[in-house]
KOLMARGU-6913 format. One record per residue (C-alpha): residue in three letters; x, y, z. Coordinates in steps of 0.5 Angstrom, whole numbers, plus 500, padded with zeros to 3 digits. Example, Ala and Ser with C-alpha at 12.3 -4.5 7.8 and 13.67 -1.06 7.14 Angstrom:
BEGIN
<ala,<525,491,516>> <ser,<527,498,514>> 
This chain:
BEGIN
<unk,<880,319,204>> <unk,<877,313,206>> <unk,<872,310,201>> <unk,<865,309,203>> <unk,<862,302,203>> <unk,<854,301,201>> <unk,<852,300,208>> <unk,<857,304,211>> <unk,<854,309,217>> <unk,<848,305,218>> <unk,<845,306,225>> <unk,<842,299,228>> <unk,<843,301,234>> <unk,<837,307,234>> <unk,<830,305,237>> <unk,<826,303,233>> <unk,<818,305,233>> <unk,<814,300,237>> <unk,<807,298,232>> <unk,<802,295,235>> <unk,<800,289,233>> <unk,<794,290,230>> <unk,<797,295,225>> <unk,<803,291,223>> <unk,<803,289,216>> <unk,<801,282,215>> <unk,<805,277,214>> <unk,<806,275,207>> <unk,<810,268,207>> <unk,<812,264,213>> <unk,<817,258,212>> <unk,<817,254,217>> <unk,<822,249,219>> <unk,<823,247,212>> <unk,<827,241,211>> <unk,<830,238,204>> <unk,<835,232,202>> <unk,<837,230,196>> <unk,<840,222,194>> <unk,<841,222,201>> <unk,<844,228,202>> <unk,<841,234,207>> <unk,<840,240,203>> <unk,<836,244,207>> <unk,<836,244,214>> <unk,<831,247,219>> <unk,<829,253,215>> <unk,<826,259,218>> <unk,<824,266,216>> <unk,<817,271,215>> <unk,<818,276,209>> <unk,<813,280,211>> <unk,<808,283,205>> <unk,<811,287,199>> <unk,<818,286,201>> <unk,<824,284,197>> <unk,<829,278,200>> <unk,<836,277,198>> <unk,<838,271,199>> <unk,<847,269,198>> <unk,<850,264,201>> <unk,<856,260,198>> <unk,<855,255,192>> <unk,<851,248,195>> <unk,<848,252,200>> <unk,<841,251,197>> <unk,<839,258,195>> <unk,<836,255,188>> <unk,<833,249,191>> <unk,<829,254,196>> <unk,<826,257,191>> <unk,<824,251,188>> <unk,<821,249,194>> <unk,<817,256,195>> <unk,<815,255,187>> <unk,<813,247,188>> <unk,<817,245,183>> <unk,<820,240,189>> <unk,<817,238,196>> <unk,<819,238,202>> <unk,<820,232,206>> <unk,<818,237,213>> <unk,<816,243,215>> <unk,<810,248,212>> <unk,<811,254,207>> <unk,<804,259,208>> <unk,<802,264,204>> <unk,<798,269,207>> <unk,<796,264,212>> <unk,<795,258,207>> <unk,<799,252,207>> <unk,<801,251,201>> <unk,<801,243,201>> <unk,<794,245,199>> <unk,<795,248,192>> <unk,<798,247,186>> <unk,<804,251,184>> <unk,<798,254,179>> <unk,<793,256,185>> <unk,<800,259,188>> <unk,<801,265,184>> <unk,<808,265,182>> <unk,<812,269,177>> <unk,<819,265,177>> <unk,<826,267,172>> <unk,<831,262,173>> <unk,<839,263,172>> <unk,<839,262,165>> <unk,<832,266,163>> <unk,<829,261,160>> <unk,<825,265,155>> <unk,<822,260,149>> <unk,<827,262,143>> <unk,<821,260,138>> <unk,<817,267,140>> <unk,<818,274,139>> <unk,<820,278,145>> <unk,<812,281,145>> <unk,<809,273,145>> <unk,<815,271,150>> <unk,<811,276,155>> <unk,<804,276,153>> <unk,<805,267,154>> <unk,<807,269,161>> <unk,<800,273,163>> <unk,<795,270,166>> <unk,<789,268,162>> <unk,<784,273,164>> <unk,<779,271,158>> <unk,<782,278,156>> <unk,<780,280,148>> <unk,<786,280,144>> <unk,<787,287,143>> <unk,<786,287,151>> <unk,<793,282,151>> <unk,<796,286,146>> <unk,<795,293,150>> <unk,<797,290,157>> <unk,<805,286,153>> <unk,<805,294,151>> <unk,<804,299,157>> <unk,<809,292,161>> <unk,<815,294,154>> <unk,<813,302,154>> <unk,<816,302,162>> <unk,<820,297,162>> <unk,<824,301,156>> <unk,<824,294,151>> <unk,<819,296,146>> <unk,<824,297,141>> <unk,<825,288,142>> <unk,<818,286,142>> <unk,<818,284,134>> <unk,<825,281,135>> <unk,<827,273,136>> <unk,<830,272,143>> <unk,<837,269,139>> <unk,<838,277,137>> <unk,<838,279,144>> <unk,<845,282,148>> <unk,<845,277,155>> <unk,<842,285,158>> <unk,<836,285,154>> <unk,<835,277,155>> <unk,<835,279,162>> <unk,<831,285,162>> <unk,<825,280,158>> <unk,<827,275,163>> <unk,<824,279,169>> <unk,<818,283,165>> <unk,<816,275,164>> <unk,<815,275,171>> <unk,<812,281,173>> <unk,<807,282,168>> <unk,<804,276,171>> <unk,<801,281,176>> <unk,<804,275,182>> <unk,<804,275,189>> <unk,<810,272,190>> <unk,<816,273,185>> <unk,<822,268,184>> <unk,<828,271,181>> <unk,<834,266,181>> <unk,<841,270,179>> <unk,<837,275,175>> <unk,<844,279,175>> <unk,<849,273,173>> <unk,<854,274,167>> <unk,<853,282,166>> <unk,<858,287,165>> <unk,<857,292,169>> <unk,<852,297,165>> <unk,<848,291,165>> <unk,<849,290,172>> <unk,<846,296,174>> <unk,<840,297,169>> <unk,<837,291,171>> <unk,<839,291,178>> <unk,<835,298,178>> <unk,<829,295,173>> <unk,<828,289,179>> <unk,<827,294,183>> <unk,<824,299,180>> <unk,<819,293,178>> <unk,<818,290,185>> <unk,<816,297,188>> <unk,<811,299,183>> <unk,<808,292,182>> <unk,<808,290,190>> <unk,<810,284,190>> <unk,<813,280,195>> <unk,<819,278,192>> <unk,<826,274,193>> <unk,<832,274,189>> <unk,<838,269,190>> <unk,<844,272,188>> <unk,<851,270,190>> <unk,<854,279,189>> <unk,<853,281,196>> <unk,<853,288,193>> <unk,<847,287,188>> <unk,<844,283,194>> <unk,<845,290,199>> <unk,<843,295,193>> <unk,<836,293,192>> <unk,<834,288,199>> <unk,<830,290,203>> <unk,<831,284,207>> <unk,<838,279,207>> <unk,<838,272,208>> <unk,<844,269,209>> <unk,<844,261,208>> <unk,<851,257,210>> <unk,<850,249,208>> <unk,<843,250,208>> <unk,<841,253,214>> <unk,<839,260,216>> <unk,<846,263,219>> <unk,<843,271,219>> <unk,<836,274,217>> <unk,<833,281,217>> <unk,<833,288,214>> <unk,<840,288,209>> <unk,<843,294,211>> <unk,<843,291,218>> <unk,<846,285,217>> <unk,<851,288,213>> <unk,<853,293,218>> <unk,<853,288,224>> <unk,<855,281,222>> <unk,<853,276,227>> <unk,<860,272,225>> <unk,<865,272,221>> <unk,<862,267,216>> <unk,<856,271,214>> <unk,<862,277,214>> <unk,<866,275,209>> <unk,<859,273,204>> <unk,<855,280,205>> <unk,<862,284,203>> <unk,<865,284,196>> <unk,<872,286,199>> <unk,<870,281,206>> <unk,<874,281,213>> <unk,<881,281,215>> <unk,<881,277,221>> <unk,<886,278,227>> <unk,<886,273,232>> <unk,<888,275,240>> <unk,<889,271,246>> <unk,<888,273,253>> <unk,<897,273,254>> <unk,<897,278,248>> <unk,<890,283,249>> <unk,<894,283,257>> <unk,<899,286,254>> <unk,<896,290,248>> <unk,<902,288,243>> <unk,<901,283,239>> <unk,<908,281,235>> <unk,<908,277,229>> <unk,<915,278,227>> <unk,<920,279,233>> <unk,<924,284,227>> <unk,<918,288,224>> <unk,<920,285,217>> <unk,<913,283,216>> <unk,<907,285,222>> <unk,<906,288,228>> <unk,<899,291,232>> <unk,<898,295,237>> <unk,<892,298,241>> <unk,<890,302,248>> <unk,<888,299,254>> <unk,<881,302,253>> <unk,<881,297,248>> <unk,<882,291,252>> <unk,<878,294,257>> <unk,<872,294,252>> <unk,<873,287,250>> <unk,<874,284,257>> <unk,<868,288,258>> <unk,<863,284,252>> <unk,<866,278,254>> <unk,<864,277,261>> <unk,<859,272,261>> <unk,<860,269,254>> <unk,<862,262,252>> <unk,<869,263,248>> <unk,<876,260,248>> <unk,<879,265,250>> <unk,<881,267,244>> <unk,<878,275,241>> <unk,<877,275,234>> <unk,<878,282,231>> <unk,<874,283,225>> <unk,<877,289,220>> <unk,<873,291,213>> <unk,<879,293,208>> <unk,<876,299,206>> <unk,<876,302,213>> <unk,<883,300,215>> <unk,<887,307,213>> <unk,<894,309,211>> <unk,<899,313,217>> <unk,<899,315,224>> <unk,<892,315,226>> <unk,<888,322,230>> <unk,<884,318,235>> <unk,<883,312,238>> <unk,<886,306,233>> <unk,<888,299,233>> <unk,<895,300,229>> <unk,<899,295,224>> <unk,<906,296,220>> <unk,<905,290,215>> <unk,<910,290,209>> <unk,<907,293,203>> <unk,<908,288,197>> <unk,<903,290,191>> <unk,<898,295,189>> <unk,<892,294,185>> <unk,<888,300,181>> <unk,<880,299,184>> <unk,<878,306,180>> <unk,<879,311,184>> <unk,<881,307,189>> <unk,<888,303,190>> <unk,<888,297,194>> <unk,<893,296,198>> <unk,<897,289,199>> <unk,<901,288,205>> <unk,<904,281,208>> <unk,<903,279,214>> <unk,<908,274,218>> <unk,<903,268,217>> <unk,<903,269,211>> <unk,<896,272,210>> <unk,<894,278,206>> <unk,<893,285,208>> <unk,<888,288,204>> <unk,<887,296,205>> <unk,<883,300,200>> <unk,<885,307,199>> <unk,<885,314,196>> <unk,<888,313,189>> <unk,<893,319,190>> <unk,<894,316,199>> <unk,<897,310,196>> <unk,<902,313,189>> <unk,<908,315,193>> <unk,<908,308,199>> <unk,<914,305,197>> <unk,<914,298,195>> <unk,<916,293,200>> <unk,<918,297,206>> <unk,<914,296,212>> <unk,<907,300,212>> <unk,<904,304,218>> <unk,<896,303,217>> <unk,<891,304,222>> <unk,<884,302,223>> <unk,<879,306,228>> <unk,<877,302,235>> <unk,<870,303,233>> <unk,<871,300,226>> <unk,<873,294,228>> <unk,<868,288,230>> <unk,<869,283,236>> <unk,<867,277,236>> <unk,<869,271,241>> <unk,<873,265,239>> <unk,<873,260,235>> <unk,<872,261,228>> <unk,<867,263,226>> <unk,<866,267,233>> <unk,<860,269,235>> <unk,<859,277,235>> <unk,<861,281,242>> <unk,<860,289,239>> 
């Protein structure tokens, strides 16, 4: 048994519908060649995407790639030394972070630790020149869906880091925004706070419509409330587009490595070696060898023609689609030196040494990995049409 990832079955390849251009949804945020530096030193470079009308972003990216200093930009808290931000075809230079109609949390939920939870929400409201009682109804009927109305009266410092969270985020939405800002709203959860808040971003989000963009550096919180993924790699844009799609089909191995939990293993392959379809790590088998069909070569030499590479293939192989055994159908086959096990639930991921010295990681059924014999060689497999291509050098650039 083989476990099955978020994303794992995607079709990105089926036809999609073709809308005419008249009855698209119009065009929420437009950014547009976005620059930024700080002391000297670029932060965001040539930034460019459309998230269209009630969406919700995830953008991920390594620390440093500036995930947070966009969405300053976006709020108006910094500004741009070239490119344009519009909203609904508005440049933004033309208005004030108040005119834009933001709603923001930051990482460490900024609430006002002098106010109740029930005047941290209603501070967060625009004014409307509502009636008191107006005001008062509007915090309520926010608290009563969002499952806090129990924490109205209480102080912020009596707050668990969950219920911090939870305020942090209704502070945002009961703002009635056009764009919500959320920058690492999931940071330093435990696991049941993790999927209550993760579910009540995303609850909130749909019910309100908001435009929204969430930074978060957990690919797997990106992947299970995004409609959209934006991967930003040393503040450039490296992939954009639905999230399942740029999950399942990852444009190199960077952004492989940032949009799974687990990453990619990567096997590279020279010309001399897809020739002969073997590939010896160690002359005694003591820690990796690989095998795989003329087919398969077939099928590389044929997405390379015409490419610029080095003549090296990287194969991309995701753990938990690398199997235990001899395979039934066509597959890419490795015997590595099984050196350790580690529990992931009702998984076990399985640890074996390849010769360089890099490891292997398999994550398979529990009962599948309980009688493998330690520090023997392992037979593992990974189907052909599991495996992603991309031609060389690093981080390659994607064949199939």
């Amino acid at each position: 048994m083989s476990p099955r990832a978020p994303h794992e079955g995607v079709r990105v390849d089926a036809p999609r519908e073709v809308v005419p251009l008249g009855q698209r949804s119009r065009a929420s945020l437009r950014v547009e060649g976005l620059c930024f530096a700080r002391a000297g030193e670029v932060v965001l470079d040539d930034v460019n995407f459309t998230l269209e009308e009630g969406r919700l972003l995830a953008i991920v990216g390594p620390s440093g790639a500036g995930k947070s200093t966009l969405l300053a930009l976006l709020a108006g808290f910094e500004t741009a030394h070239a490119g344009r931000i519009l909203f609904d075809d508005i440049d933004w230079k033309q208005q004030s972070p108040v005119e834009r109609g933001i709603g923001m949390s930051f990482d460490d939920g900024a609430l006002h630790e002098h106010l109740t939870v029930a005047q941290n929400l209603d501070s967060a409201a625009v004014s409307r020149g509502d009636s008191r009682e107006v005001q008062r109804a509007r915090v309520a009927s926010l608290a009563q869906s969002l499952g806090v109305t129990h924490l109205l009266p209480r102080a912020p410092v009596t707050l668990s880091a969950g219920e911090r969270r939870r305020i942090a985020v209704a502070r945002v939405f009961i703002r009635s925004p056009r764009l919500a800002l959320l920058d690492e709203p999931l940071a330093n959860l435990d696991r049941g706070n993790r999927y209550t808040v993760r579910a009540l971003v995303r609850d909130v989000q749909r019910s309100s419509g908001a435009t929204t963009i969430v930074v978060t550096h957990d690919p797997t919180d990106a992947l299970a409330i995004a409609d959209d993924l934006l991967v930003l790699i040393n503040g450039r844009v490296r992939a954009f587009g639905p999230a399942a799609e740029v999950a399942s089909r990852p444009i190199d191995l960077e952004v492989a490595q940032l949009v799974d939990d687990l990453g990619m293993h990567v096997i590279t392959l020279t010309d001399e070696q897809l020739t002969r379809s073997t590939v010896d790590d160690a002359s005694d088998l003591a820690t990796t060898q690989c095998w795989f069909a003329p087919a398969f070569t077939e099928r590389i030499h044929g997405a390379m023609d015409g490419m610029n590479h080095d003549g090296t293939v990287l194969l991309g192989i995701r753990p938990w689609h690398i199997r235990v055994g001899a395979p039934r159908e066509p597959s890419i086959v490795l015997d590595a030196k099984l050196i350790a096990r580690e529990g992931a639930g009702i998984f076990t991921d399985l640890i074996a040494q390849r010769a360089d010295g890099r490891v292997l990681r398999a994550r398979v059924d529990a009962h599948e990995a309980q009688d493998l014999p330690m520090h023997a060689i392992t037979r593992f497999h990974v189907h052909e049409r599991d495996v992603h291509l991309f031609a060389g050098p690093w981080p390659g650039m994607r064949l199939a």
